[in-house]
C-alpha positions in Angstrom: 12.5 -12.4 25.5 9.7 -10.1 23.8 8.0 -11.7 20.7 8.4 -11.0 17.8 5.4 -8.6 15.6 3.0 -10.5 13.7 2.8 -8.5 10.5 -0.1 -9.3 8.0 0.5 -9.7 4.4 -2.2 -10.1 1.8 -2.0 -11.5 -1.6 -2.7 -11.4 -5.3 -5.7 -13.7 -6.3 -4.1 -15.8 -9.6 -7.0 -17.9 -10.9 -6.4 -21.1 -13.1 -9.8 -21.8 -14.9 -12.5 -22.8 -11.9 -9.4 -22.1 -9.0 -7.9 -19.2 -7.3 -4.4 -19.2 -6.2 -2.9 -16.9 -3.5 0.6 -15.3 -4.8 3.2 -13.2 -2.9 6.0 -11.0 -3.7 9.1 -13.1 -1.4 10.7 -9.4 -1.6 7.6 -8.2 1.1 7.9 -11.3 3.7 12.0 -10.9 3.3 11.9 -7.1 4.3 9.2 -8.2 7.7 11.6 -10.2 8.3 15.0 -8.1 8.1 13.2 -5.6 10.1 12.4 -7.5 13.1 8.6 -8.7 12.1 7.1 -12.2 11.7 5.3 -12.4 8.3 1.9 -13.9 8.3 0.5 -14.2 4.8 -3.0 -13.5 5.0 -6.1 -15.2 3.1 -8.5 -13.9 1.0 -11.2 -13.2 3.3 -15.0 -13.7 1.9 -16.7 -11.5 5.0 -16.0 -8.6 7.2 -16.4 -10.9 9.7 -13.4 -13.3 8.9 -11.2 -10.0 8.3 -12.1 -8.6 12.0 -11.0 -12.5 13.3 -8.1 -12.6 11.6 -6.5 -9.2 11.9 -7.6 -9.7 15.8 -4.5 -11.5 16.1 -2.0 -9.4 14.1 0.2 -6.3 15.8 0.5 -4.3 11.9 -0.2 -5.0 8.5 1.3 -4.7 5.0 -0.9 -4.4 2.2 0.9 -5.0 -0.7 0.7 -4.0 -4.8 -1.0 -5.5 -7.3 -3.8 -5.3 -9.8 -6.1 -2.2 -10.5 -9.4 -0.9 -8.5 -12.3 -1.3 -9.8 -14.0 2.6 -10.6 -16.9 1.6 -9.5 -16.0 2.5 -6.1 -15.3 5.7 -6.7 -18.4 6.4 -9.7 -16.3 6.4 -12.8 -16.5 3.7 -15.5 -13.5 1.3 -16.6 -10.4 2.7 -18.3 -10.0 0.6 -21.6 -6.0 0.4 -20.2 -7.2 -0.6 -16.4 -7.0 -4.5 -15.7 -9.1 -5.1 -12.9 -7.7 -7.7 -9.9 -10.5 -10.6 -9.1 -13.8 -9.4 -7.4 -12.7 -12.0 -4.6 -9.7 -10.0 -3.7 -10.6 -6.8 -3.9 -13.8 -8.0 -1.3 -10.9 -9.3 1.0 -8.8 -6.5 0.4 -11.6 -3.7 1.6 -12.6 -5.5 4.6 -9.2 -5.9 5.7 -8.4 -2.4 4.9 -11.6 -1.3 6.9 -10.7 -3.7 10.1 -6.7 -2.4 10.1 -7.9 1.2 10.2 -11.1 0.7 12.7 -8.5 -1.2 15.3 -5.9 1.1 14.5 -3.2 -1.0 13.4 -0.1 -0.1 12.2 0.1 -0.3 8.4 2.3 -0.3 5.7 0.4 0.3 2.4 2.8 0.1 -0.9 1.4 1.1 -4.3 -1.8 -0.8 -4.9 -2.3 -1.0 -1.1 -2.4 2.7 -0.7 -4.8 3.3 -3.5 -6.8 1.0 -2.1 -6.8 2.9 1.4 -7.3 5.9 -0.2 -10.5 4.8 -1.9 -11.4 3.1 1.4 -11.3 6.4 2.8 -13.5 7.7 0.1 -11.1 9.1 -2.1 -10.8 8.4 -6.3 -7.8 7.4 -8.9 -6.4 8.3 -11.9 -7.1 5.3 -13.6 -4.2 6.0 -16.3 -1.2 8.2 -15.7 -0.1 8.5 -19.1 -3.5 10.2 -19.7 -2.3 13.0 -17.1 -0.7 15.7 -19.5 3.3 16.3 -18.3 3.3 13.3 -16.5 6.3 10.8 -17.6 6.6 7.1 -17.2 6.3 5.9 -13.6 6.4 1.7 -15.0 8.2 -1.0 -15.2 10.4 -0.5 -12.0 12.1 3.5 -13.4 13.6 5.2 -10.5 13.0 9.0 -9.5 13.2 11.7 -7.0 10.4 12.4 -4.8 9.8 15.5 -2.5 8.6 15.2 0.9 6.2 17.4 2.4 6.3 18.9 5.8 7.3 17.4 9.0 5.3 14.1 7.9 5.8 10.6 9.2 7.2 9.8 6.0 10.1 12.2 6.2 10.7 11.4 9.6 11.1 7.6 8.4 13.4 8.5 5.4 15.4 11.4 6.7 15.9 13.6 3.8 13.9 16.0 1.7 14.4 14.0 -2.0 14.7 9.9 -1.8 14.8 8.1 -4.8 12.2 5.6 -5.5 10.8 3.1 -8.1 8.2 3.1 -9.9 5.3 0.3 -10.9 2.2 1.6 -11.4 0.1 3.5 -13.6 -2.5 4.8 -11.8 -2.0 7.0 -8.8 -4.4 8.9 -6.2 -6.4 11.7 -7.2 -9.0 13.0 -4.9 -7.4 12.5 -1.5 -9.8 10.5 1.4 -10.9 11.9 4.4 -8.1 11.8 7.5 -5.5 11.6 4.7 -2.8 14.2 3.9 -0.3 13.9 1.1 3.4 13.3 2.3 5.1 12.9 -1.3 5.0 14.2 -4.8 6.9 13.4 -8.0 8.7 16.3 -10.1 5.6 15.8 -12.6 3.0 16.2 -10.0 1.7 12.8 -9.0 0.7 12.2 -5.2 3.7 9.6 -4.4 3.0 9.1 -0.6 0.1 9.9 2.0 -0.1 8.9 5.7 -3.1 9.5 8.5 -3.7 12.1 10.6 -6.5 9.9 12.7 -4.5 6.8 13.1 -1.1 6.3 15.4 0.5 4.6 12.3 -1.0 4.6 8.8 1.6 5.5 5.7 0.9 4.7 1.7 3.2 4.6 -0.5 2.7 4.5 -4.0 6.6 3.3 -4.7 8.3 -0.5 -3.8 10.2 0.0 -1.0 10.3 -4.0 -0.7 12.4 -4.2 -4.0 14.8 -1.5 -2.8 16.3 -3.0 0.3 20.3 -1.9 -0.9 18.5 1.2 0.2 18.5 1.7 4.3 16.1 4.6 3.9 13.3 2.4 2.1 14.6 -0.5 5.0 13.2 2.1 7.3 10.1 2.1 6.3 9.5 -1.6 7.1 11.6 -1.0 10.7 9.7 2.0 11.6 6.0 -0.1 11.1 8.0 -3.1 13.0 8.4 -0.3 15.5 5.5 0.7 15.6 4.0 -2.9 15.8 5.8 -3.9 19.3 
């Protein structure tokens, strides 16, 4: 009997005056799990180092939502509306990024995750969408059509031209890194999905497809990284 993937999950960083607390979404380790995977929540990882150890022994990686970016990384100053995640998991976060995509893992990044690839990859964020003139909510879990580009991964994964999705964030990718190509818009023009042309399997999505598993099309995504993973 083959075993199982190990898929790689990292956290939220809570902290509780001089303590940090690591915090997952059960809806990301339940959808590994439906798709065939073996969830393994990962730590927050102080060094490049411990990230290259610890993803040494995974087969793909989910790198889940959460807090916003700091601008530094991409030279802008702080939106008064952006609230920053914790400097230790944003450390963590980009070394694990860096170590999935330099051994070429296969890797699931959902809304927070693929902003931070993007900016891994050099790119930049809108820091507020609402600032973005046309651009209606995308918050607070409000579903919508997006529109898939081209023969991508993406709409190979979800089969039709227009899924519907949900919506969490309010910041989005802007300037698109290098090796990236946009796979998804929304009807008001933000960049909903973008996958890797350098890497065998590397997809963003800026929607939950973890909170939308009544959906067999959003299922796919986690099978098809599962796949992927054997």
């Amino acid at each position: 009997m083959k075993k199982k993937p190990l898929i790689g999950l990292n956290t939220k960083l809570v902290r509780d005056g001089k303590d940090l607390y690591h915090k997952l979404d059960t809806n990301y380790v339940r959808a590994v799990q439906k798709a065939g995977g073996v969830a393994v929540v990962m730590p927050a990882f102080r060094s490049a180092a411990e990230a290259r150890e610890y993803l040494g022994r995974l087969d793909g990686v989910v790198f889940t939502g959460g807090p916003d970016l700091d601008p530094k990384r991409w030279g802008e100053r702080k939106h008064p509306k952006a609230e920053l995640m914790v400097p230790e998991r944003e450390t963590s976060d980009y070394a694990a990024t860096r170590e999935a995509l330099r051994r070429d893992l296969p890797t699931l990044a959902i809304c927070c995750g693929a902003q931070e690839l993007n900016v891994a990859l050099g790119g930049s964020l809108h820091q507020h969408v609402g600032d973005l003139p046309g651009v209606k909510k995308h918050s607070d879990g409000v579903r919508h059509p997006v529109r898939t580009f081209g023969s991508s991964r993406l709409s190979e994964i979800v089969g039709i031209e227009t899924p519907t999705v949900n919506s969490w964030h309010h910041q989005a990718c802007a300037r698109i890194g290098r090796d990236l190509i946009v796979t998804a818009g929304s009807p008001d023009g933000l960049v909903e999905a973008v996958e890797s042309v350098t890497h065998r399997w590397v997809v963003g999505v800026q929607w939950h497809p973890e909170r939308m598993q009544d959906d067999r099309r959003q299922r796919a995504l986690f099978s098809a990284l599962v796949s992927a993973a054997k």
